[in-house]
C-alpha positions as CSV (number, residue, x, y, z in Angstrom):
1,X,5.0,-30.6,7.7
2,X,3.6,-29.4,11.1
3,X,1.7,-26.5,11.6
4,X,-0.3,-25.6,14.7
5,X,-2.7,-23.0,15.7
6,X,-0.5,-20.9,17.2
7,X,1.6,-20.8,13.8
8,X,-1.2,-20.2,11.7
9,X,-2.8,-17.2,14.1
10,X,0.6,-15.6,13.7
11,X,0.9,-15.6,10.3
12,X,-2.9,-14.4,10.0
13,X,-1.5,-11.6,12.8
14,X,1.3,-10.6,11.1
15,X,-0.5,-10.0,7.3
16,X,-3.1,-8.4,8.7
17,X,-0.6,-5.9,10.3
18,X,1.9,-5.9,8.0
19,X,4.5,-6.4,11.0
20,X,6.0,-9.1,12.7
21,X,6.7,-7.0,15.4
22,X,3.3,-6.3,15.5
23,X,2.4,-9.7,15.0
24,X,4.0,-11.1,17.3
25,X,2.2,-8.6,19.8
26,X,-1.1,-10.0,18.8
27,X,-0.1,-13.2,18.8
28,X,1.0,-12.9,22.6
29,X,4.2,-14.1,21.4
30,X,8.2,-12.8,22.1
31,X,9.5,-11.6,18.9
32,X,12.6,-14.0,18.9
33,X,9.7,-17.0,19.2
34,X,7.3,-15.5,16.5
35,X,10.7,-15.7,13.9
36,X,11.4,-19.0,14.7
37,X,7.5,-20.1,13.9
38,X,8.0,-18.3,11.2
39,X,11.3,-19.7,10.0
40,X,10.0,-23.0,11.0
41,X,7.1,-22.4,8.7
42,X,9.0,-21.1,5.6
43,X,11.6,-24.3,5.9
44,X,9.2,-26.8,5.8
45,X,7.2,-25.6,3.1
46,X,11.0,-24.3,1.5
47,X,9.5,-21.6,0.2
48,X,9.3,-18.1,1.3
49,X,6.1,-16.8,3.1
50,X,6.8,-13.3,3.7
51,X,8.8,-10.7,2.1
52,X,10.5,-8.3,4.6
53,X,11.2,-4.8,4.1
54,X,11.9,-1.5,5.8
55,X,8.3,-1.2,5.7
56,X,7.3,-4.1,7.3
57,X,6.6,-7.6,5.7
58,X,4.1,-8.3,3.8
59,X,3.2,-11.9,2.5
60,X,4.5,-13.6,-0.7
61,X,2.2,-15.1,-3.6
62,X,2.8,-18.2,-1.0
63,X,2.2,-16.7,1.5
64,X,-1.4,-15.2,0.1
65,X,-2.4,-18.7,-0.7
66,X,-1.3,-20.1,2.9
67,X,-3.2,-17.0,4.3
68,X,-6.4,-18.1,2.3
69,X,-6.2,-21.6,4.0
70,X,-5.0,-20.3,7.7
71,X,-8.2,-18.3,7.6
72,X,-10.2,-21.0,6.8
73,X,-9.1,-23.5,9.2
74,X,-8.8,-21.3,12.5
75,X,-12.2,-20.1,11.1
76,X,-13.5,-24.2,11.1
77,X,-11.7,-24.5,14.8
78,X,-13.8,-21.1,15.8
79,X,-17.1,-22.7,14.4
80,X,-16.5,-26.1,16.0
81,X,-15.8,-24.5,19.6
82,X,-19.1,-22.2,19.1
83,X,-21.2,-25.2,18.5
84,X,-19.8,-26.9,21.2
85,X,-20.1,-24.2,23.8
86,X,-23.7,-24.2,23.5
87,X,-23.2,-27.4,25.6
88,X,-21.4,-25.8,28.8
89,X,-21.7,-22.7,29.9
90,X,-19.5,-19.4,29.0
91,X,-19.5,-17.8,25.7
92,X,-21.2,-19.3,22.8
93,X,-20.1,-17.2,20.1
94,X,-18.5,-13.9,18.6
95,X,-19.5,-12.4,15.2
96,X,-17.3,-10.4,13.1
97,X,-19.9,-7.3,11.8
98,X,-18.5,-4.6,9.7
99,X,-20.4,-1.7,8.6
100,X,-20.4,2.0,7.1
101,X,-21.6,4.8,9.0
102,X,-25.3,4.8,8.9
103,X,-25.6,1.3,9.7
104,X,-23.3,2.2,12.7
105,X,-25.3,5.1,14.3
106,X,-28.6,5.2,12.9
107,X,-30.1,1.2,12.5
108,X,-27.9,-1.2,14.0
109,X,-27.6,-0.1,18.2
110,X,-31.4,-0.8,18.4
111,X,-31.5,-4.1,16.4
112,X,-28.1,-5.6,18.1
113,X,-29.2,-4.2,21.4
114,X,-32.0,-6.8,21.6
115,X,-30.2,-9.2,19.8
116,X,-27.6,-9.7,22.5
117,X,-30.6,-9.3,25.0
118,X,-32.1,-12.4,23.4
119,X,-28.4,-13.9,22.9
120,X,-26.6,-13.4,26.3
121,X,-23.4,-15.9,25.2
122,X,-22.8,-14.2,22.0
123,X,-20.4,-11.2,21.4
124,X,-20.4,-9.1,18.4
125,X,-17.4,-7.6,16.9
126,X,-18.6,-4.3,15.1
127,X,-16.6,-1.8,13.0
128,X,-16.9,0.6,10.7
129,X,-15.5,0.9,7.2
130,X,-16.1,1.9,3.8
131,X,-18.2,-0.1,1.8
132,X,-15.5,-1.5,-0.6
133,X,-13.2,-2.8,2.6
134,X,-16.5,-4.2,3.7
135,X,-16.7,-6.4,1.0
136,X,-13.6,-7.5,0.4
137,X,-12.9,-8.4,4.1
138,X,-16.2,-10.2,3.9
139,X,-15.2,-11.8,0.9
140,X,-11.7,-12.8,2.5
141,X,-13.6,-14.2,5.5
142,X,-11.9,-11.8,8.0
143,X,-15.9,-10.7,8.4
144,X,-18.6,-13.4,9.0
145,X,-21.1,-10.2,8.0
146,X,-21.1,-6.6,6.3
147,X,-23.9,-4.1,5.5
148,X,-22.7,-1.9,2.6
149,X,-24.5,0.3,0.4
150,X,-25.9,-0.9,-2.6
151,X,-23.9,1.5,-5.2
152,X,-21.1,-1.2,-4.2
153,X,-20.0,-3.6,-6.2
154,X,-20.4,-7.0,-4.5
155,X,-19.0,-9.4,-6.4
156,X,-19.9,-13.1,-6.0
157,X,-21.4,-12.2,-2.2
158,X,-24.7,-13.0,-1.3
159,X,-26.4,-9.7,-0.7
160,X,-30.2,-9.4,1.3
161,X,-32.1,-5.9,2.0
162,X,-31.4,-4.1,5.2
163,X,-32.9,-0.4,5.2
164,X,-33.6,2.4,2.8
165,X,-30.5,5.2,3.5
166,X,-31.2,7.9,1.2
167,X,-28.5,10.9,1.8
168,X,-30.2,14.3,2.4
169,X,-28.4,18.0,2.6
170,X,-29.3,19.8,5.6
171,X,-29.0,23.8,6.5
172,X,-30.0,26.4,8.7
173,X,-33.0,28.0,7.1
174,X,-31.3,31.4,7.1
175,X,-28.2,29.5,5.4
176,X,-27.5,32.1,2.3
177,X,-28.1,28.4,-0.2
178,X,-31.4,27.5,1.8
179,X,-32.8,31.4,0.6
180,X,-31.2,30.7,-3.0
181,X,-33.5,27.5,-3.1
182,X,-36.8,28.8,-2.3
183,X,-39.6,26.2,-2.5
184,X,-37.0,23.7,-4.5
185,X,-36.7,20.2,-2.7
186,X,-34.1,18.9,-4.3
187,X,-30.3,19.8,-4.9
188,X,-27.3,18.4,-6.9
189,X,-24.5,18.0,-4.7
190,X,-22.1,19.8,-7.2
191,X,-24.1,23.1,-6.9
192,X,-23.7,22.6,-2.7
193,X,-19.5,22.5,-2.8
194,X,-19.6,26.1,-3.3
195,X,-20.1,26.4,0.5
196,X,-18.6,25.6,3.8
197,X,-19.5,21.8,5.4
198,X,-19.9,20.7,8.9
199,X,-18.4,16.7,8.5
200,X,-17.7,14.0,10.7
201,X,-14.4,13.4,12.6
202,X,-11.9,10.7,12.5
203,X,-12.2,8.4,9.7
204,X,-15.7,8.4,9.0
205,X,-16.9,6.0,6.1
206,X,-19.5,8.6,4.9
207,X,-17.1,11.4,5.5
208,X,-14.4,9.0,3.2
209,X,-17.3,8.6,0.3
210,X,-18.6,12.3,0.3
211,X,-15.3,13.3,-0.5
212,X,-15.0,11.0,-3.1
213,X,-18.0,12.1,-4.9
214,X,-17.0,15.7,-5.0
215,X,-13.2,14.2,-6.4
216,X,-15.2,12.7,-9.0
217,X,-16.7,15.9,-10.0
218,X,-13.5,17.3,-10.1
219,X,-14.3,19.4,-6.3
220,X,-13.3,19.4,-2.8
221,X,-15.6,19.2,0.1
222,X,-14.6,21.9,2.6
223,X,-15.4,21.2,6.3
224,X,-15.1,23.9,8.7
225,X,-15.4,21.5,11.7
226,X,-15.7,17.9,12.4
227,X,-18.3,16.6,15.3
228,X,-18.6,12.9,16.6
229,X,-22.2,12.4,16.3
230,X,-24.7,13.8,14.0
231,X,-26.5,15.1,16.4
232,X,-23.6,18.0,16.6
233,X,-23.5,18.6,13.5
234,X,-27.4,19.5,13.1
235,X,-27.0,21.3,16.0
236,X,-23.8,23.1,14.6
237,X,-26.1,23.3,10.8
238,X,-29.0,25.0,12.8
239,X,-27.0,27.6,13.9
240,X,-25.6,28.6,10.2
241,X,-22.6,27.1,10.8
242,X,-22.3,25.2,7.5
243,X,-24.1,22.1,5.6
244,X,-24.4,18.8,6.9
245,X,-24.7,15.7,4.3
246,X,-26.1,13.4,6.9
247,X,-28.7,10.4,5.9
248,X,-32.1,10.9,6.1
249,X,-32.7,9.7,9.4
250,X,-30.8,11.5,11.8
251,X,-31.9,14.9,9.6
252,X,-35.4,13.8,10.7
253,X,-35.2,14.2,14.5
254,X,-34.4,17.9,14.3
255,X,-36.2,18.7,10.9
256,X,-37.7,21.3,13.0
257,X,-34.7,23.5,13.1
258,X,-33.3,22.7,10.0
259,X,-34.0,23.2,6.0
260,X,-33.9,19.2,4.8
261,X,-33.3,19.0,1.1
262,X,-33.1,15.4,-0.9
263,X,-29.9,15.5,-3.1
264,X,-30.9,14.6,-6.5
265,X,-27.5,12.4,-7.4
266,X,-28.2,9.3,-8.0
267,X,-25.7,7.6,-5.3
268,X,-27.4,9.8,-2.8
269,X,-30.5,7.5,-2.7
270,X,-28.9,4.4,-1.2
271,X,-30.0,1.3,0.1
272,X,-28.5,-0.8,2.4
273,X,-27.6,-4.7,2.7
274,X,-26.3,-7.6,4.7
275,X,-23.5,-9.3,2.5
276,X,-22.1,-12.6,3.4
277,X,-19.8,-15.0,1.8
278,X,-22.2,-17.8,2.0
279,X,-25.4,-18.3,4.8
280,X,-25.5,-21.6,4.8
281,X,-21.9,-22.0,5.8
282,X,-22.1,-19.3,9.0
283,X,-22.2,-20.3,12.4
284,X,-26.0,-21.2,13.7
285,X,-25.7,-17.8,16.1
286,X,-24.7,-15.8,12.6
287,X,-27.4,-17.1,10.9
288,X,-29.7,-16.1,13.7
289,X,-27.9,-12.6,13.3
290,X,-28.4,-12.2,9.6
291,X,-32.3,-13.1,10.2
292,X,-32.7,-10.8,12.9
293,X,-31.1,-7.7,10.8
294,X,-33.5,-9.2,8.1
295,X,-36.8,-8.3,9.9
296,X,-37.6,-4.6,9.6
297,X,-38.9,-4.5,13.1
298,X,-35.7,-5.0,14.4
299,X,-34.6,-1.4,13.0
């Protein structure tokens, strides 16, 4: 049985992508040449690896457990080259960093902005997701490190603070729900769904787990518009426009134009962490990350 790196990277390629067409693509490989490696693979082992459909292909209960090992080995090969390439010059490193919104745009530019200043060989990898993908792409070692909310469930990762992200509801203080409140500081979000929202565009993580709270109370969470930033939507909230549920921090910087309520749900008052598989087996430069994100003075 022979497999090399190339074979293994396409296989990863093509699960993650649920293509071989895409695979191949990612792989830098012709499509003829990445079914052949493929084939090849599948003969050897004389068992099938993928199973192909209209669809796409996805892998076989084989093919899972090949994955699992493929992972782990170009993951090794990564590793080794990172620790080596602290002796030449070049890139020392990349880290794979997935996180949700709030991490995203309101903690982690600062704290990975002088991380890379004090790390000029390392890359970082970030992108966004919902807290559950987080963990399980941790968990599958397609993410050296994720920074989820706490409300999810973490399994067997190992979990350290990161930052306070309580949720807040913010309005124009001539909103019709802002004169309806008087002096009251706090709202259920269920009693909010009556009225119009101002959300974030694309697929936004928070966007993705609002709406899933107002599912779960049987609602729908109506946006009128979707902005990039936060900073829009404030601006677009100040106005009259509609709510924003945005966290805490970003309501803060324009708290002058705005009423700022705290929602009284439970899962509105989140906290953050750094999840990894396991420290101790990261790469030196990931452990340096994780520390870094540790400190609260790199916020």
């Amino acid at each position: 049985m022979r497999f090399d790196l190339t074979d293994l990277k396409l296989f990863i390629h093509i699960a993650d992508s649920g293509s071989i067409t895409a695979g191949a693509q990612l792989a830098h490989l012709a499509l003829p040449s990445a079914s052949a490696r493929i084939r090849g693979m599948e003969e050897a082992l004389n068992v099938p690896l993928l199973q192909r459909g209209r669809r796409g292909a996805e892998p076989t209960e084989a093919g899972r457990t090949l994955l699992q090992h493929a992972r782990a080995i170009t993951r090794q090969v990564e590793d080794m080259h990172a620790d080596l390439a602290q002796f030449a010059t070049g890139l020392k490193g990349q880290v794979r960093l997935l996180c949700n919104t709030s991490a995203m745009t309101e903690f982690l530019p600062d704290a990975l902005a002088a991380f890379l200043q004090a790390h000029p060989q390392l890359s970082i990898n970030l992108e966004e997701r919902l807290s559950r993908d987080i963990v399980q792409a941790v968990a599958d070692g397609v993410a050296d490190i994720g920074i989820v909310s706490d409300a999810s469930d973490h399994g067997a990762l190992q979990t350290f603070p990161f930052r306070d992200d309580p949720l807040v509801l913010a309005m124009a203080r001539s909103h019709p729900l802002a004169q309806a409140l008087g002096h009251k500081r706090h709202i259920a979000f269920g009693d909010a769904l009556a009225h119009d929202f101002i959300g974030l565009a694309g697929d936004s993580a928070l966007q993705q787990y609002a709406a899933g709270q107002a599912a779960r109370l049987g609602r729908r969470m109506h946006c009128k518009i979707r902005l990039r930033s936060f900073e829009a939507i404030c601006r677009m909230a100040a106005s009259g426009a509609g709510l924003a549920l945005l966290p805490a921090t970003a309501a803060r910087r324009v708290s002058e134009d705005l009423r700022v309520v705290k929602l009284s749900d439970d899962w509105a008052d989140r906290k953050l962490l750094i999840c990894v598989r396991d420290e101790a087996a990261l790469p030196g430069y990931a452990r340096e990350l994780v520390a870094a994100l540790r400190q609260p003075s790199a916020a």
